[in-house]
RODREN-631745 format. One record per residue (C-alpha): x, y, z; residue in three letters; residue number from 1. Coordinates in steps of 0.05 Angstrom, whole numbers. Each point is the difference from the previous one (the first is absolute). Layout:
RODREN-631745
X / Y / Z / ALA / NUM
...
end
This chain:
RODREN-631745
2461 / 3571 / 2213 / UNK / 1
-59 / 0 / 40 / UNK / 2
-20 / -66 / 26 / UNK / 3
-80 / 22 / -2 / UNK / 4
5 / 4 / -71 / UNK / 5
-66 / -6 / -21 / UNK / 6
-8 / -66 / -37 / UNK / 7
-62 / -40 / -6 / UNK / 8
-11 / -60 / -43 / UNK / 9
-72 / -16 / 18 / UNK / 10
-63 / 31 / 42 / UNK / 11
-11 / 36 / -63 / UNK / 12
-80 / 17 / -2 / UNK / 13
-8 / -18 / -49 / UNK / 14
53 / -34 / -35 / UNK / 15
13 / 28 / -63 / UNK / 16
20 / -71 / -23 / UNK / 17
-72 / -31 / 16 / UNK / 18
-29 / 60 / -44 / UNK / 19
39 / 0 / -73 / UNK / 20
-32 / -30 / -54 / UNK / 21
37 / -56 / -46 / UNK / 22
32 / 24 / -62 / UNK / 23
-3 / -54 / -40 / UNK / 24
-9 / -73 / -3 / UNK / 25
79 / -7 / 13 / UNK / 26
3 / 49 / 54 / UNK / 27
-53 / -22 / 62 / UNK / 28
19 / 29 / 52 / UNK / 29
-2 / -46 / 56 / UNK / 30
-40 / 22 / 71 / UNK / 31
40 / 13 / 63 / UNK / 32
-41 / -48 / 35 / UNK / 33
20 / -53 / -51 / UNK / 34
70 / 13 / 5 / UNK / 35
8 / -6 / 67 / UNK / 36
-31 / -63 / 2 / UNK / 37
51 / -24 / -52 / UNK / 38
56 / 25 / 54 / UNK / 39
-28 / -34 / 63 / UNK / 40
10 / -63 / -45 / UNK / 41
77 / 18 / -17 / UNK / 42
4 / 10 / 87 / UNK / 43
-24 / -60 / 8 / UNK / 44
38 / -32 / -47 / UNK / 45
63 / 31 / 30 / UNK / 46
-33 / -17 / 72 / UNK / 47
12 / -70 / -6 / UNK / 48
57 / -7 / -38 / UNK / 49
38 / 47 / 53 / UNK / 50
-25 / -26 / 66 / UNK / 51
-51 / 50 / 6 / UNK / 52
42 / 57 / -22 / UNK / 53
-33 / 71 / -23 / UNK / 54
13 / 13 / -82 / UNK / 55
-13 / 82 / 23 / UNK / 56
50 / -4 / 56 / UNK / 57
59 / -12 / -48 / UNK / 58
32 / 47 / -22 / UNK / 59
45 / -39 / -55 / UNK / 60
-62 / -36 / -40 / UNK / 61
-5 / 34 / -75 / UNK / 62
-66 / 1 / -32 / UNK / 63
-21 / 10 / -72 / UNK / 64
-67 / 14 / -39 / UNK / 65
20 / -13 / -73 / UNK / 66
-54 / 29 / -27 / UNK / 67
-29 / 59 / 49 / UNK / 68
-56 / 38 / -21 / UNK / 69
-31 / 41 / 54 / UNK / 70
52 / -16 / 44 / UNK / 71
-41 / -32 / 60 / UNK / 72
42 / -68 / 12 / UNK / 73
72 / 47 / 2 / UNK / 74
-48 / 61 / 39 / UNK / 75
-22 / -63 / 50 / UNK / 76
61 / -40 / 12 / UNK / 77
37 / 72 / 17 / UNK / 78
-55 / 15 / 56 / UNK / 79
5 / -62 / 34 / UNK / 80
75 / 4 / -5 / UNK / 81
-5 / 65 / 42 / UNK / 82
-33 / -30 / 46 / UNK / 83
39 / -56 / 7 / UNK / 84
64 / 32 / -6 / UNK / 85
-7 / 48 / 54 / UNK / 86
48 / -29 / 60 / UNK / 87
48 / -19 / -46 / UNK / 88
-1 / 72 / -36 / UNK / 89
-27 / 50 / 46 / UNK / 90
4 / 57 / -41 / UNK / 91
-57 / 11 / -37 / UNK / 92
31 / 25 / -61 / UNK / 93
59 / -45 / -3 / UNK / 94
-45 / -52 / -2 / UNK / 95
-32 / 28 / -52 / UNK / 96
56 / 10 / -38 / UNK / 97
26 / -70 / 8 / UNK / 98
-66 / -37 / -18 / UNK / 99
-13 / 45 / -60 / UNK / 100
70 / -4 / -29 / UNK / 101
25 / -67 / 28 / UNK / 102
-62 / -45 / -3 / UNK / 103
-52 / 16 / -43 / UNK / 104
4 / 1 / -75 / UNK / 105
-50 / 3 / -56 / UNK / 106
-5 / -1 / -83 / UNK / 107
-48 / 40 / -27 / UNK / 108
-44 / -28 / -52 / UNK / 109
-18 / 77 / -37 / UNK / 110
31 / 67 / 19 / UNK / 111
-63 / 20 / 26 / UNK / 112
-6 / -62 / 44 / UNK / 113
74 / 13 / 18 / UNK / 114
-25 / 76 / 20 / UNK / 115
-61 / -37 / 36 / UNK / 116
41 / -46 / 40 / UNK / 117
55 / 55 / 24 / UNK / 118
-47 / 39 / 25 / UNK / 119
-31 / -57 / 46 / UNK / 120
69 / -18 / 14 / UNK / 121
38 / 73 / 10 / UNK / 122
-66 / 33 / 7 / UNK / 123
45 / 38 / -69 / UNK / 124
-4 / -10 / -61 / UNK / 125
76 / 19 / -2 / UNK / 126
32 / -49 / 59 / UNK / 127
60 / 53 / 5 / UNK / 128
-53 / 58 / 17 / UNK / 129
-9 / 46 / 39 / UNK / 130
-70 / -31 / 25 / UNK / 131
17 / -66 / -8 / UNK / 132
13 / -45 / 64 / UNK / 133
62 / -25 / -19 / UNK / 134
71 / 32 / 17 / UNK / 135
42 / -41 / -28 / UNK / 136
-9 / 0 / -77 / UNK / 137
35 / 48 / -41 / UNK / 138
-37 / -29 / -65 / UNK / 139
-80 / 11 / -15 / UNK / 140
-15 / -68 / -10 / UNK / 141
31 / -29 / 69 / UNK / 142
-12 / -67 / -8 / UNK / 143
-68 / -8 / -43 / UNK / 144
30 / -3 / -68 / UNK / 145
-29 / 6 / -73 / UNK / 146
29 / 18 / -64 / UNK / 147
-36 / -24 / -72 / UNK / 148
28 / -65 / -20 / UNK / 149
-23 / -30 / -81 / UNK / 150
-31 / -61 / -10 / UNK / 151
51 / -48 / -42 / UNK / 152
-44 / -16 / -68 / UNK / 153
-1 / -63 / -37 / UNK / 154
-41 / -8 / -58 / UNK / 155
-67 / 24 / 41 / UNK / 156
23 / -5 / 65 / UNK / 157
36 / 30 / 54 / UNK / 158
48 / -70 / 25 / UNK / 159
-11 / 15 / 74 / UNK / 160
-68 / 17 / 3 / UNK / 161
-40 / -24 / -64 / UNK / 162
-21 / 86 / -8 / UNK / 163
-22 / 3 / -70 / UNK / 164
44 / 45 / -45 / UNK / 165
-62 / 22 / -33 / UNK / 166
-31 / 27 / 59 / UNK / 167
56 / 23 / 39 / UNK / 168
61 / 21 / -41 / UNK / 169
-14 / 74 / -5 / UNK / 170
31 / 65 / 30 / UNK / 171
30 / 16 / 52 / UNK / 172
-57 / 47 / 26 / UNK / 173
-46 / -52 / 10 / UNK / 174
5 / -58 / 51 / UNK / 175
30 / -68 / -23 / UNK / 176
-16 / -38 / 61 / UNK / 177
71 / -40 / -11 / UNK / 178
16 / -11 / 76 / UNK / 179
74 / 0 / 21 / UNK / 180
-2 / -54 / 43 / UNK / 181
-24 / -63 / -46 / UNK / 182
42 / 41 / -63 / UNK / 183
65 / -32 / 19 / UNK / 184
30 / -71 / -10 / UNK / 185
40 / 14 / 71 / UNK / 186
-40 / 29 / 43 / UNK / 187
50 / 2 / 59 / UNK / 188
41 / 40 / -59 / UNK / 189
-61 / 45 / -3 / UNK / 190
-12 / 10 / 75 / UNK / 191
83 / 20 / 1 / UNK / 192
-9 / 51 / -54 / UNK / 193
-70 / 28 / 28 / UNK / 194
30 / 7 / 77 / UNK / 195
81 / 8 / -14 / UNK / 196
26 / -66 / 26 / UNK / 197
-17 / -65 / 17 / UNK / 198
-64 / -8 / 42 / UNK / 199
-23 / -55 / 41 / UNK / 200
-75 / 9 / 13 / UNK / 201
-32 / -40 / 61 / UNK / 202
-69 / 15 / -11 / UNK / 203
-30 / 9 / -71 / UNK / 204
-77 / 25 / -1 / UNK / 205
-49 / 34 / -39 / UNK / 206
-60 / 0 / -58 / UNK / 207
26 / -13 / -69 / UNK / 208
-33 / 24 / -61 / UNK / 209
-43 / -57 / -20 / UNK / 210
-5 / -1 / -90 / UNK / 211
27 / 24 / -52 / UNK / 212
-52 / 24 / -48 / UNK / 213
0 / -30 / -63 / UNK / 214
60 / -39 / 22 / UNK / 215
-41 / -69 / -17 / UNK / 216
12 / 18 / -73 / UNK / 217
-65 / 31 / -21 / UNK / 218
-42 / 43 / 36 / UNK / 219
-8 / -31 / 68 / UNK / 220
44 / 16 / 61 / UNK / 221
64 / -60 / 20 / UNK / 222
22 / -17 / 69 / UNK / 223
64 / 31 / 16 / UNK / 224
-10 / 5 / 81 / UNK / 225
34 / -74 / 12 / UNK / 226
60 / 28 / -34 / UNK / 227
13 / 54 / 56 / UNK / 228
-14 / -50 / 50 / UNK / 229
56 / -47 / -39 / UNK / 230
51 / 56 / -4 / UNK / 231
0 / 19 / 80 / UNK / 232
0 / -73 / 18 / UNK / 233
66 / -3 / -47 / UNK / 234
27 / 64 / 53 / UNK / 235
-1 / -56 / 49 / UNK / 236
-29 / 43 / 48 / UNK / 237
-15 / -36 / 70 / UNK / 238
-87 / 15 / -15 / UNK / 239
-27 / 18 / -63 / UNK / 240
-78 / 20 / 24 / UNK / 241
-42 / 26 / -59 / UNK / 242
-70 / 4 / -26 / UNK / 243
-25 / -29 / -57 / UNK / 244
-61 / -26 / -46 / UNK / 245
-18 / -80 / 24 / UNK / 246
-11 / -5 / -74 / UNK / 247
69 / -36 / 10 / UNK / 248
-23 / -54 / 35 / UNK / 249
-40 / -27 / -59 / UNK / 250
70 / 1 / -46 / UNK / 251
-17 / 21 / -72 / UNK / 252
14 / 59 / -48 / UNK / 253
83 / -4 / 17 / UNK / 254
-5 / -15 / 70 / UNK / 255
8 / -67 / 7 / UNK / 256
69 / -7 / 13 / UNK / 257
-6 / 60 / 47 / UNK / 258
-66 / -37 / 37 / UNK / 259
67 / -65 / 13 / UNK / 260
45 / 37 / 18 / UNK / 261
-44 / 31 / 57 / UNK / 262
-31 / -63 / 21 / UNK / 263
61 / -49 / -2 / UNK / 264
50 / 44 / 22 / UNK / 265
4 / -1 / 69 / UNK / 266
2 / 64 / 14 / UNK / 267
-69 / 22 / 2 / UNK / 268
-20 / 9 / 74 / UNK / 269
-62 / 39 / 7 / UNK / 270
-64 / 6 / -64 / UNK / 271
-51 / 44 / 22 / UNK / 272
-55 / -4 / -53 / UNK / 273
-73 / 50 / -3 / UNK / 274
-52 / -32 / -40 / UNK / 275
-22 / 64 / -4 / UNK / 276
54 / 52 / -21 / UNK / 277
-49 / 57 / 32 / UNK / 278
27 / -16 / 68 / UNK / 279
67 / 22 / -22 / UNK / 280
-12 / 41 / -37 / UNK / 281
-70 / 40 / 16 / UNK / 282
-37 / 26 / -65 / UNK / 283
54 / -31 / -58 / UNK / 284
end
């Protein structure tokens, strides 16, 4: 193989992440610029609790975005692995291979966000293409997974998410938002079946879908972001880093025990918070 492979994660003018529009209320796609400010905090994190150490220099940390849409955070945290990988694994495509196959994992939230985030990730939609960056796999999805998974009904609700049956229990050619990752009363279980095996995740990041609509009962939208947030923290990864509404702050609406959890825990080392959500996320 020839080590000048082309491969280029960023310098793209312009980047084709920065210029898709949102699908939906559940799927905003977060801005490069954004995510990579939400990865210098995971360095420094790592920074200080490894005497200065470089996160992207090291080669055995496992990262996961639960809930990848566009697939910035997993396109982002495999460029500055590159980089930082390079004197430990010169060649440009082993490298490649190991990061995208060893280190970097996602869940898609839709198919089409699943498509979306392999091809920021493989630059292919298929990660066992012949265009795609990646070597290594000999399956299409590599390692950004998604199959449909059912919401559980109760009377009117889905038990994991609060989705209203009336609403959302319909076919199977139309989406039923019911998101692997908080569907599951063991989600280290989950992760096993998802990946093959048992996986121990150091770094957990990302922006979860925020409501459920109609999950409050009636016609207005429930809270169902705090519950991704719960389910990576019980991975018992070394960060969890994600972005979400401050609404939780105030408690309320089924968050309260959530809004404890967060502020009497102890684990909470870092809360960024924008008064105005515009300079996060320009024009939403």
């Amino acid at each position: 193989m020839n080590d000048q492979v082309s491969f280029s994660l960023r310098g793209r003018n312009p980047d084709v992440l920065t210029c898709i529009a949102n699908l939906s209320n559940d799927e905003v796609f977060t801005p490069p610029e954004f995510a990579n400010r939400m990865l210098d905090t995971v360095a420094a994190a790592w920074a200080a609790d490894h005497d200065g150490a470089n996160i992207w220099a090291d080669s055995q940390v496992r990262f996961l975005d639960p809930f990848t849409k566009s697939g910035v955070f997993l396109r982002e945290i495999a460029s500055r692995l590159t980089a930082g990988l390079a004197v430990e694994i010169p060649s440009i495509q082993s490298r490649v291979d190991h990061i995208l196959t060893k280190q970097v994992f996602g869940i898609g939230i839709t198919n089409l966000t699943s498509l979306l985030a392999r091809r920021s990730l493989y630059c292919s939609k298929y990660a066992n293409g012949p265009h795609s960056v990646a070597k290594s796999f000999t399956n299409p999805d590599g390692n950004i997974w998604f199959h449909r998974v059912e919401h559980t009904w109760g009377e009117t609700k889905c038990i994991y998410c609060g989705a209203p049956k009336s609403i959302l229990d319909r076919g199977a050619d139309l989406e039923n938002y019911a998101y692997a990752f908080i569907h599951t009363e063991n989600v280290k279980s989950r992760i096993a079946e998802i990946f093959g095996g048992t996986m121990q995740f150091d770094v957990i990041v990302g922006n979860p879908p925020y409501q459920m609509s109609g999950g409050a009962g009636g016609t207005s939208d429930s809270s169902i972001y705090h519950l991704f947030v719960q389910q990576a923290i019980n991975l018992e990864p070394r960060y969890v880093n994600m972005v979400v509404p401050s609404r939780w702050m105030a408690g309320g609406r089924g968050l309260d025990e959530f809004r404890s959890q967060m502020l009497t825990g102890g684990n909470m080392r870092f809360l960024t918070d924008f008064p105005d959500s515009g300079e996060a996320f320009p024009g939403v």
